[in-house]
N, C-alpha and C positions, 0 to 999 in steps of 0.2 A: 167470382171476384170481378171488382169493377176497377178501372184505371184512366186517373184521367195524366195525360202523358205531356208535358210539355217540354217544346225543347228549349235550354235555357245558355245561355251564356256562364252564370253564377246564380245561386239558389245557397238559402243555411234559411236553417228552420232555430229559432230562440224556443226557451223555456224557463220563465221568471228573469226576463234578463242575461240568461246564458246561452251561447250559442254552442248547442248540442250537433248540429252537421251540418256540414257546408261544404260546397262541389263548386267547381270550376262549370267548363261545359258539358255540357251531356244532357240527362232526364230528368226531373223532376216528376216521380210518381205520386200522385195521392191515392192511397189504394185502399179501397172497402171489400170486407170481405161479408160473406153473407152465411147463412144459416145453412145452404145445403152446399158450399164448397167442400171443397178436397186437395190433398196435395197435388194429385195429378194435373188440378189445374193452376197452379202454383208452378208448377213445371213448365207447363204451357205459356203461361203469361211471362212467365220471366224470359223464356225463351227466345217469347215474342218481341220482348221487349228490347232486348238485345241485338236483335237481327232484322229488326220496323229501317226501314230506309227512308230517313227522314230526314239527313243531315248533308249539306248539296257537296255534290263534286266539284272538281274543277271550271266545270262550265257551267255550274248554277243551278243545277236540278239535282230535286232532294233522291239521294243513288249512293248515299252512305250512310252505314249504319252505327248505334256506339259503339261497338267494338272494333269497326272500321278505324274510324277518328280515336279510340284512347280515351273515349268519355265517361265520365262520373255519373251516377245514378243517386238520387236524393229520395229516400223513399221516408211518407209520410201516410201513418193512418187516418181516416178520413171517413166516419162510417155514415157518416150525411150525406156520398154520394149511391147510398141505396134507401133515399126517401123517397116517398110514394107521397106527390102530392094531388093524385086526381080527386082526391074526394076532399073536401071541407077545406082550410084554413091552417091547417098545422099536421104538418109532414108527417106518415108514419112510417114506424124503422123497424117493422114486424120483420123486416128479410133481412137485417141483419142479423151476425153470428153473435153469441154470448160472448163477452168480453174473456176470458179463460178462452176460446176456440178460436176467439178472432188475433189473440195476442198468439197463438202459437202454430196459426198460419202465414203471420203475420212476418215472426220470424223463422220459420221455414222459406216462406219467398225471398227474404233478403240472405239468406241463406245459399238458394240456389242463383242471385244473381253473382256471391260473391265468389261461388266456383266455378265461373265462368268468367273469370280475373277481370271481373270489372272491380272498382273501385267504389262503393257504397257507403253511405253517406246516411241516418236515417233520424226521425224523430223518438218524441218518447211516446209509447204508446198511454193514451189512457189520461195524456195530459192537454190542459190546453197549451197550444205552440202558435205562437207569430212567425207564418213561413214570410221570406218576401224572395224575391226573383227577379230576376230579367227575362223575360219570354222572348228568345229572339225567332222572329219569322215577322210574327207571330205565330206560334205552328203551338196549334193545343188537340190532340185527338181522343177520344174514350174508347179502352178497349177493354172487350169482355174477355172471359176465361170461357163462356158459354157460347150456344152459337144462337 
């Protein structure tokens, strides 16, 4: 699984017009899953994701986590961040998962961020979605389930 993680102020992701999930502060994940994922690492990255110290203390340095601050998580599929564009002119997505494996990892991870009382927030899968955001830092990191 790939994660790209931003921290945001407010984040909602629309569909046709409708605004299907929206979060206060917290994460904003776009998450692609791939062809040889696993729950295990579904476990890992939520985990991760929850416990990443990236949101500042009291004196300004990033030394809290969301569940430190009480923050919302906005998770969004995204399988274009496992394109491979070294060769030619037009990306390929051979590493992604089949849409059936990737919707049902998809929510499994949102799953296990919600038993960990965060408060989650998510797209539709399989749809096209207009995210929009406030990135506040700017603070955007990518983080893998792999090493």
């Amino acid at each position: 699984m790939r994660a790209v993680v931003q921290r945001v102020t407010q984040a909602q992701v629309d569909v046709d017009g409708e605004t299907v999930g929206k979060i206060g502060p917290g994460l904003l994940v776009l998450l692609a899953v791939s062809d040889t994922d696993t729950q295990a690492q579904a476990d890992y990255l939520a985990d991760k994701l929850v416990h990443l110290r990236i949101f500042n203390d009291e004196q300004g340095r990033m030394n809290r986590s969301c569940l430190d601050i009480r923050g919302q998580v906005l998770v969004v599929s995204q399988f274009t961040l496992l394109g491979d564009c070294r060769k030619g002119r037009r990306p390929s997505f051979v590493r992604a998962a089949p849409p059936d494996r990737a919707k049902s990892l998809y929510e499994y991870f949102i799953a296990q961020l919600r038993a960990k009382e965060i408060t989650v927030a998510s797209g539709r899968f399989q749809t096209r979605m207009a995210v929009s955001l406030v990135n506040e830092g700017p603070v955007t990191l990518i983080v893998d389930s792999k090493p």
